[in-house]
C-alpha positions as CSV (number, residue, x, y, z in Angstrom):
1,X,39.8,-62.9,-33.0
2,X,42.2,-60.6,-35.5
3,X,40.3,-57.5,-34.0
4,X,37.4,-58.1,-31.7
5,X,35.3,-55.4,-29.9
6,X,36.5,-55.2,-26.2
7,X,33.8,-54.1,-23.4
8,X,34.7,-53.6,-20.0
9,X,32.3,-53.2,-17.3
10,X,32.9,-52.6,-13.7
11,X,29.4,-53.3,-12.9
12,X,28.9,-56.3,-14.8
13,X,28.5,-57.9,-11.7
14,X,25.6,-56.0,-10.4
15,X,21.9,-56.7,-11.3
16,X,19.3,-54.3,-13.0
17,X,19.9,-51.1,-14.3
18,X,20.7,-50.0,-18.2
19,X,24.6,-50.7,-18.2
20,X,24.1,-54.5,-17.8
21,X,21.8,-54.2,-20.9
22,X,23.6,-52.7,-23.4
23,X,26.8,-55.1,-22.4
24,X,25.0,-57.9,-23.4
25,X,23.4,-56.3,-26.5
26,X,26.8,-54.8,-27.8
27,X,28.3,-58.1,-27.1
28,X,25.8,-59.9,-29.1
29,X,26.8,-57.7,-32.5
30,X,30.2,-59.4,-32.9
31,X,31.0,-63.1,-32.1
32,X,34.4,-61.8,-31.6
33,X,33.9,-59.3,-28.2
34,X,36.0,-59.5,-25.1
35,X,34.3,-58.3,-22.2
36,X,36.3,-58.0,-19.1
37,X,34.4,-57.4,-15.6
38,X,36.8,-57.6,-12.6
39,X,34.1,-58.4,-10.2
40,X,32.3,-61.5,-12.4
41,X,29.1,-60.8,-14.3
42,X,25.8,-61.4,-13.0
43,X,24.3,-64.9,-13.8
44,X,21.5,-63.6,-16.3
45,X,24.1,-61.6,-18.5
46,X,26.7,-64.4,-18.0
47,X,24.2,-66.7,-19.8
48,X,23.2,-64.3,-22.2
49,X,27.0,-63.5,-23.2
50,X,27.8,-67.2,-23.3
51,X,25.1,-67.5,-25.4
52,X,27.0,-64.7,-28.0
53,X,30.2,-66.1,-28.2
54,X,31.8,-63.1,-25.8
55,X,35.1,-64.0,-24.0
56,X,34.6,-63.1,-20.3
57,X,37.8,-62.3,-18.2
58,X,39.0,-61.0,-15.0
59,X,42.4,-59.1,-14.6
60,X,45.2,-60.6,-16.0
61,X,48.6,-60.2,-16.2
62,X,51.1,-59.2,-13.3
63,X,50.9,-55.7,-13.8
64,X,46.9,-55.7,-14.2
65,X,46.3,-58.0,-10.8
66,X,48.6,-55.7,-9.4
67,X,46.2,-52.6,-10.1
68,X,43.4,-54.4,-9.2
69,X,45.0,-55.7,-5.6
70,X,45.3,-51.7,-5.1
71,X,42.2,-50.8,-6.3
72,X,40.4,-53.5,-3.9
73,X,42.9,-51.8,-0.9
74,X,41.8,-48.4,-1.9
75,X,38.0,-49.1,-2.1
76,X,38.5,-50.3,1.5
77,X,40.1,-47.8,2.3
78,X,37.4,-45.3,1.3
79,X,34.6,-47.5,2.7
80,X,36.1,-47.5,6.1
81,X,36.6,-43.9,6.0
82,X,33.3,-43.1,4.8
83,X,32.0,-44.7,7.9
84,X,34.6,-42.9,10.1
85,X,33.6,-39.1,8.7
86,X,29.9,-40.0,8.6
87,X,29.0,-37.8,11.5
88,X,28.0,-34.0,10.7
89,X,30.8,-32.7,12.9
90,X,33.7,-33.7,11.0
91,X,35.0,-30.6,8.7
92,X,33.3,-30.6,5.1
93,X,36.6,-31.3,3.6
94,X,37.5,-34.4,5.8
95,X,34.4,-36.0,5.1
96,X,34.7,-35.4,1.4
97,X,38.4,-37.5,1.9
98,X,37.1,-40.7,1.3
99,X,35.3,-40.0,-2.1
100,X,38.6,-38.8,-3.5
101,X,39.7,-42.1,-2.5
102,X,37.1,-43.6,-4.6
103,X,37.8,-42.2,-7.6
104,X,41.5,-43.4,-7.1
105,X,39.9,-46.7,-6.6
106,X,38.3,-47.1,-9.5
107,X,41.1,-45.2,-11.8
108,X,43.4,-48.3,-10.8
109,X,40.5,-50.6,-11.4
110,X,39.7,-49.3,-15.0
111,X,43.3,-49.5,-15.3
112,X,44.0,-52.5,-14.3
113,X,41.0,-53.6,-17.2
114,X,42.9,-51.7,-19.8
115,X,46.2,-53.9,-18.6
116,X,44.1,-56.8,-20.1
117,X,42.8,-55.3,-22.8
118,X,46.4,-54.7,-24.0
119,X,47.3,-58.3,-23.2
120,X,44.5,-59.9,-24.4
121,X,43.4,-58.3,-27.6
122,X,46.5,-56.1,-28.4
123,X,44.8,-55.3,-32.2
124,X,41.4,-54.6,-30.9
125,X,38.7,-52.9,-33.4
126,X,38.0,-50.6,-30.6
127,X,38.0,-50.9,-26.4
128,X,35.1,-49.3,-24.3
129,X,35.2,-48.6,-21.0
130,X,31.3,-48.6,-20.7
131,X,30.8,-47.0,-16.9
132,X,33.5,-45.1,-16.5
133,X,34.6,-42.8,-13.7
134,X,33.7,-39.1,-14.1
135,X,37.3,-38.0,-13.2
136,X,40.9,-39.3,-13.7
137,X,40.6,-40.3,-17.3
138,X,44.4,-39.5,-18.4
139,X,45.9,-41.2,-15.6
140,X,43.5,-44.4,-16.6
141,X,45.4,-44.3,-19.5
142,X,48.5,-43.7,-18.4
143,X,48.6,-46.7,-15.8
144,X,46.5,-48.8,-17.6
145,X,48.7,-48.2,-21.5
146,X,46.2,-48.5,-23.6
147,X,44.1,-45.4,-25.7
148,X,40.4,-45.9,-25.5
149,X,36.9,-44.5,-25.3
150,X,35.3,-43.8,-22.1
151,X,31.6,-43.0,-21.3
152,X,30.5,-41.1,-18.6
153,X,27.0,-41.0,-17.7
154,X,27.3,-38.4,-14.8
155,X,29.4,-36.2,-12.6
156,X,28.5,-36.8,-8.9
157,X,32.3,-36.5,-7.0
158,X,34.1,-33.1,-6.2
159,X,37.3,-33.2,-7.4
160,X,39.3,-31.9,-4.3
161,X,43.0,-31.1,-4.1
162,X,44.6,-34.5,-4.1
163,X,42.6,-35.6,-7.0
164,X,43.5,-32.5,-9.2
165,X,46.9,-32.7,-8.7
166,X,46.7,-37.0,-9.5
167,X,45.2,-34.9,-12.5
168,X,47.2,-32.6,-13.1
169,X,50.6,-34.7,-13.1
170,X,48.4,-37.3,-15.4
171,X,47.2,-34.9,-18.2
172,X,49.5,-36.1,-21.0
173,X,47.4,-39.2,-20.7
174,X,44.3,-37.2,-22.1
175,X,45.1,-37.6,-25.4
176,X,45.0,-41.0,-25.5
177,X,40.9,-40.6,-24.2
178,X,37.7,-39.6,-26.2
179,X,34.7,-39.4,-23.8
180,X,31.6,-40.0,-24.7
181,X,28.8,-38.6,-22.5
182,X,25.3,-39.7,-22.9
183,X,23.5,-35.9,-22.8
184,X,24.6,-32.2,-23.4
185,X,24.6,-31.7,-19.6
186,X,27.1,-34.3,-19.0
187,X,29.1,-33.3,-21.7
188,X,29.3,-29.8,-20.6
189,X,30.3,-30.7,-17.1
190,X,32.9,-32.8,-18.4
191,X,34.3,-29.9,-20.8
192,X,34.4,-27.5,-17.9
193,X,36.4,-29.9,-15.6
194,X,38.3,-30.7,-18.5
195,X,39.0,-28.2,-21.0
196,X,41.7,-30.4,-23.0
197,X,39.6,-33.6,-23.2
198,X,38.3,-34.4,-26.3
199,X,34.6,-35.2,-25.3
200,X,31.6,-36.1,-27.7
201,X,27.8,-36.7,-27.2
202,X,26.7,-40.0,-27.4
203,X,23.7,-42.0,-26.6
204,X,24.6,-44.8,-23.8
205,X,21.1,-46.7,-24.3
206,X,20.8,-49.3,-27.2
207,X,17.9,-50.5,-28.6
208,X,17.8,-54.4,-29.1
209,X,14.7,-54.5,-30.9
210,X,13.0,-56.7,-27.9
211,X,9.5,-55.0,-27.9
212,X,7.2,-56.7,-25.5
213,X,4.6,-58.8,-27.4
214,X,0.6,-58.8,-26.5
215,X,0.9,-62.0,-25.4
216,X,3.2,-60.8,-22.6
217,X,1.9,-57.5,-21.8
218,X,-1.2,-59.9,-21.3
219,X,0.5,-62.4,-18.9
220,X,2.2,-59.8,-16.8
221,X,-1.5,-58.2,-16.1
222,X,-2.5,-61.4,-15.2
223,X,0.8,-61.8,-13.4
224,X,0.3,-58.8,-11.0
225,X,-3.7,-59.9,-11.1
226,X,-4.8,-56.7,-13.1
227,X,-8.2,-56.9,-14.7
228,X,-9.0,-55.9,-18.2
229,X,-9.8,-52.3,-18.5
230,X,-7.9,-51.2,-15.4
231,X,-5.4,-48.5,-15.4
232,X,-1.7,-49.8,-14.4
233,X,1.5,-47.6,-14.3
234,X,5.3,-48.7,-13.0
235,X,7.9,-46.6,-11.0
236,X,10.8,-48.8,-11.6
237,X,14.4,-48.4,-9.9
238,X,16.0,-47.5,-7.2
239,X,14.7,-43.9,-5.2
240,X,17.9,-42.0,-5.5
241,X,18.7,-38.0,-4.6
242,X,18.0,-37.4,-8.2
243,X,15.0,-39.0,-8.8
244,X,11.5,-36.8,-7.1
245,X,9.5,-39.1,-5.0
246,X,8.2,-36.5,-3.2
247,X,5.9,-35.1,-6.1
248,X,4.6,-39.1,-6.3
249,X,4.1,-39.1,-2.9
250,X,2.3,-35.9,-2.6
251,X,0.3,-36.5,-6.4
252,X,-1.4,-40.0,-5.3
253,X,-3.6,-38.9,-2.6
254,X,-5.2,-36.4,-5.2
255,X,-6.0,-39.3,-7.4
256,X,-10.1,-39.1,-8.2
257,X,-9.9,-42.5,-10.4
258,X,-8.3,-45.6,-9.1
259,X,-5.1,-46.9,-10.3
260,X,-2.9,-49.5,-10.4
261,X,0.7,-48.6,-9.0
262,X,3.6,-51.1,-9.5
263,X,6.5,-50.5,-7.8
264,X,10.2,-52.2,-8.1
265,X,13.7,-51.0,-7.1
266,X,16.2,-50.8,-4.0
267,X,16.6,-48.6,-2.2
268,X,12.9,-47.6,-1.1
269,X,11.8,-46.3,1.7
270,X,9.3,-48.5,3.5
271,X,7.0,-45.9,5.0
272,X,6.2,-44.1,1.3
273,X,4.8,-47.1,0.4
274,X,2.9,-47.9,3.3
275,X,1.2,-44.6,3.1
276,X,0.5,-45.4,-0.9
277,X,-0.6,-49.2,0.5
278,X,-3.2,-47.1,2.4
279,X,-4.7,-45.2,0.0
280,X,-8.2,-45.8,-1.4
281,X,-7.4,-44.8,-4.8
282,X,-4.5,-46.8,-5.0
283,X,-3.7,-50.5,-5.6
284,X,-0.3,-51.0,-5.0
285,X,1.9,-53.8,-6.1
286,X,5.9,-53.8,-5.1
287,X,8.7,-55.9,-6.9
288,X,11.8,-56.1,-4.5
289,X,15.0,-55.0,-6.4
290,X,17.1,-54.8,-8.4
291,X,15.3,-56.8,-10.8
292,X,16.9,-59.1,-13.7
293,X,15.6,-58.2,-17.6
294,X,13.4,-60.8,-17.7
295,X,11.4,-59.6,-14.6
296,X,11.4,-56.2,-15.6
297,X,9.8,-56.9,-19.1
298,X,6.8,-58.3,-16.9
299,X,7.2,-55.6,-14.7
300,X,6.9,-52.9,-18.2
301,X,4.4,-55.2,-19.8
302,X,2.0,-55.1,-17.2
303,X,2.0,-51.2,-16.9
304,X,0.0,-48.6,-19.6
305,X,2.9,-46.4,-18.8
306,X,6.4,-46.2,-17.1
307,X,6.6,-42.7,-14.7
308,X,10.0,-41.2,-14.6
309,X,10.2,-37.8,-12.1
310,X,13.2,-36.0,-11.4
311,X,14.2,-32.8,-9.9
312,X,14.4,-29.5,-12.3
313,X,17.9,-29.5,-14.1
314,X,18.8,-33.4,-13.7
315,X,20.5,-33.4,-17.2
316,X,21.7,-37.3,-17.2
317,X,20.6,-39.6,-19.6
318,X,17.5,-41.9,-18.1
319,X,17.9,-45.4,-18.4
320,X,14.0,-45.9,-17.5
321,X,13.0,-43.8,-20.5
322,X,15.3,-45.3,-22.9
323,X,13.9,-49.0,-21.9
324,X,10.2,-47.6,-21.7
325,X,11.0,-46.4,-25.3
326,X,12.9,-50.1,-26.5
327,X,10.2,-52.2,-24.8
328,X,7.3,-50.0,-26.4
329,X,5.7,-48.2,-23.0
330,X,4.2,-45.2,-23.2
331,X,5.9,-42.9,-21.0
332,X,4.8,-40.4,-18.2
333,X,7.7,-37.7,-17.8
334,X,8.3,-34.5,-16.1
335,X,9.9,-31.6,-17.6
336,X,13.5,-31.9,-16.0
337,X,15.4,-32.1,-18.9
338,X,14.7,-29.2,-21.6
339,X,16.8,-31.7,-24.5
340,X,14.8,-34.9,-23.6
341,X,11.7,-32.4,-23.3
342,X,12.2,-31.2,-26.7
343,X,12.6,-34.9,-27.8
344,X,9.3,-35.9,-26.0
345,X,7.5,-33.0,-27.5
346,X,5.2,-34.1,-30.4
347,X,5.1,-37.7,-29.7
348,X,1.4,-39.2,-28.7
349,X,3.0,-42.1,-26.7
350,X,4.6,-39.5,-24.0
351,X,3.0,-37.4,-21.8
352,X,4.7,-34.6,-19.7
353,X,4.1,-32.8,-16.6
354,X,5.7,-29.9,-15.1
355,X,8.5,-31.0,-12.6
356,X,7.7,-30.8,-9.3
357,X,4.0,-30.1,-9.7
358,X,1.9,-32.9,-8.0
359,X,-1.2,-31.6,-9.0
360,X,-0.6,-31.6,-12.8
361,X,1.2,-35.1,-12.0
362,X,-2.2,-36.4,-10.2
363,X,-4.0,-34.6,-13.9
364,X,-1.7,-36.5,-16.1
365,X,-2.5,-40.0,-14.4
366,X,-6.4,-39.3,-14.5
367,X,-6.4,-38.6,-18.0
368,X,-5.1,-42.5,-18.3
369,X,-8.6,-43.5,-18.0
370,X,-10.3,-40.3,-20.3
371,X,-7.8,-41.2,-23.5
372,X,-5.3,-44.4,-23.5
373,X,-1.6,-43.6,-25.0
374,X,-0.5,-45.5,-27.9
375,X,2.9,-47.4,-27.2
376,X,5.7,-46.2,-29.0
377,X,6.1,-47.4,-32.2
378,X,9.6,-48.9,-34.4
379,X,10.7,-45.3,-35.0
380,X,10.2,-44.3,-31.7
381,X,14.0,-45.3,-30.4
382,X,15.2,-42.8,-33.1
383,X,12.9,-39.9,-31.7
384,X,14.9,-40.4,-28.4
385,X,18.2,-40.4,-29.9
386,X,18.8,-44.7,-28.4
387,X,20.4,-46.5,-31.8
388,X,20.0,-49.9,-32.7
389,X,22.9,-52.2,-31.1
390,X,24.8,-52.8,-34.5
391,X,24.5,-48.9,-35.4
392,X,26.1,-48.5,-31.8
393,X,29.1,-50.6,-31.9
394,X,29.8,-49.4,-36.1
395,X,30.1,-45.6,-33.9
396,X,32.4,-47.3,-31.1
397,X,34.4,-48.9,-33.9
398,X,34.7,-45.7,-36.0
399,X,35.7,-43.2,-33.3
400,X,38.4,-45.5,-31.9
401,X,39.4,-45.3,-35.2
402,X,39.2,-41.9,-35.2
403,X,40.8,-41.4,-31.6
404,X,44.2,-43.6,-33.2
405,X,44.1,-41.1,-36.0
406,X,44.4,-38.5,-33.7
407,X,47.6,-40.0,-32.3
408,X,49.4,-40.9,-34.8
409,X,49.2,-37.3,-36.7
């Protein structure tokens, strides 16, 4: 291993969503990678990176278990304090404390990765923090002593005074960062928080070329017990802030053909879906979450079409369209996003609706029955900006490269 690929992943460990997929699928370009996850990787992706070649490590190192041992004390810290300031009446700013403490938490934590980056692969052809936090990113560096590329897929913490000034003291370390955020949005929140860090757009979603097969779009109908001719769709991970249940909710019950609604993800609220149990129209079928990648291809296989709804203005990159697009589902989308709405526009396997609109939502799933979509073809990963796996770690490689450049001039 003269200079393998290093990955590191904070959430390795967890189950479902689109970060633990494109691990494995950058990990399986090289037979070289080092992937470090300070929390394990879960057993699907363990297999899968096994199966590759990847190294696998924890922290190591004295000054990298060090890091770590804070991080886990500072991630207690925050938990335990998030409890605390839960009630309304504490002061805004009090209850924001514990956040801040968060983004401390996992600073030391991708720091403490780096530590083992620069122990274990001290030549590497690039190292990739692959979730990173949306803040702290010099002092990352600085603690963990080691230049690398970072992508952030969203900004969701205030900064508050004791972060900016952790900040402020770190900003050297900057220079030794190039961020790569997933959409324009991101990228644009990033560059206002941080006017002198060099930030780029970049796809996070890789396509591994794993289109679902007739034969198992076949079995997963049969799976979920969904008879030729039938109309299915899927609303697949978990309900969060971002995400618009409510035009879902308020869309079915104006239904006037019967549909097949297959539900999977955590958190969910339990009521929604009793109401949707209840409705004539509907035939519902729920998946407890999260889900590993083998259950969610039966999951997409059985559906004519993945629904993704989000408030106006959500600008982050969606990991459900990007696998709709990789597994070839047609897609159901609203308008949130005017770059992936310009993407979408044109395309005969995608059908959008105005965001929040239940009634043109409860239009757009009639028409299922009038005219089926096509599934989205080879080409279709490129309409969405998602490249293939090997196209994405030949970027990673070059822009470290580029980032070292930097550096040295």
């Amino acid at each position: 291993m003269k200079h393998p690929l290093v990955l590191i992943e904070l959430y390795a460990h967890r189950l479902g969503g689109h970060h633990q997929h494109a691990l494995v699928a950058l990990a399986g370009t090289r037979a070289d990678t080092v992937v470090i996850a300070p929390y394990g990787v879960a057993a699907e992706a363990a297999a899968a990176l096994r199966a590759s070649g990847a190294r696998v490590s924890g922290p190591v190192g004295p000054a990298a278990r060090m890091l770590s041992l804070a991080a886990g004390a500072a991630a207690a810290l925050s938990a335990a304090g998030q409890r605390l300031f839960a009630a309304r009446r504490w002061p805004t700013g009090v209850r924001r404390a514990p956040h801040q403490i968060t983004l401390l938490a996992r600073c030391l934590n991708e720091a403490a990765c780096l530590r083992t980056a620069r122990r274990l692969a001290p030549d590497a052809a690039a190292v990739v923090v692959l979730s990173a936090s949306e803040a702290l990113h010099g002092a990352a560096a600085l603690l963990g002593g080691h230049p690398h590329l970072r992508f952030v897929h969203e900004k969701v913490t205030t900064e508050d005074a004791p972060a900016r000034l952790i900040g402020r003291l770190a900003r050297r370390g900057e220079q030794h960062v190039r961020a790569l955020c997933p959409t324009r949005a991101v990228r644009d929140q990033i560059a206002a928080g941080f006017p002198q860090l060099d930030a780029e757009v970049r796809t996070f979603a890789v396509d591994d070329g794993r289109r679902l097969s007739r034969a198992e779009r076949e079995g997963a109908r049969t799976a979920f017990a969904i008879p030729p001719g039938e109309q299915a769709v899927c609303l697949v991970g978990g309900w969060w802030p971002h995400k618009d249940i409510g035009v879902i909710d308020a869309a079915l019950p104006r239904l006037t053909k019967d549909l097949h609604l297959v539900v999977s993800g955590h958190p969910w609220d339990e009521s929604t879906l009793q109401r949707w149990q209840g409705l004539p129209q509907v035939t519902l079928h729920t998946v407890p979450g999260p889900v590993s990648e083998e259950v969610l291809r039966i999951i997409l296989g059985a559906a004519d079409a993945v629904v993704v709804t989000r408030h106006p203005g959500v600008g982050k990159e969606s990991g459900l369209v990007m696998g709709a697009v990789r597994h070839g589902v047609p897609l159901i989308v609203s308008d949130h996003d005017p770059d992936l709405n310009a993407r979408l526009t044109g395309q005969d396997w995608a059908l959008t609706f105005p965001a929040g609109d239940p009634a043109a939502l409860a239009a757009v799933l009639d028409h299922l029955r009038v005219e089926h979509l096509p599934r989205p073809g080879p080409g279709a990963a490129h309409a969405v900006g998602q490249p293939a796996a090997d196209e994405q770690t030949a970027f990673l490689i070059d822009a470290y490269r580029r980032l070292l450049a930097k550096e040295e001039s």
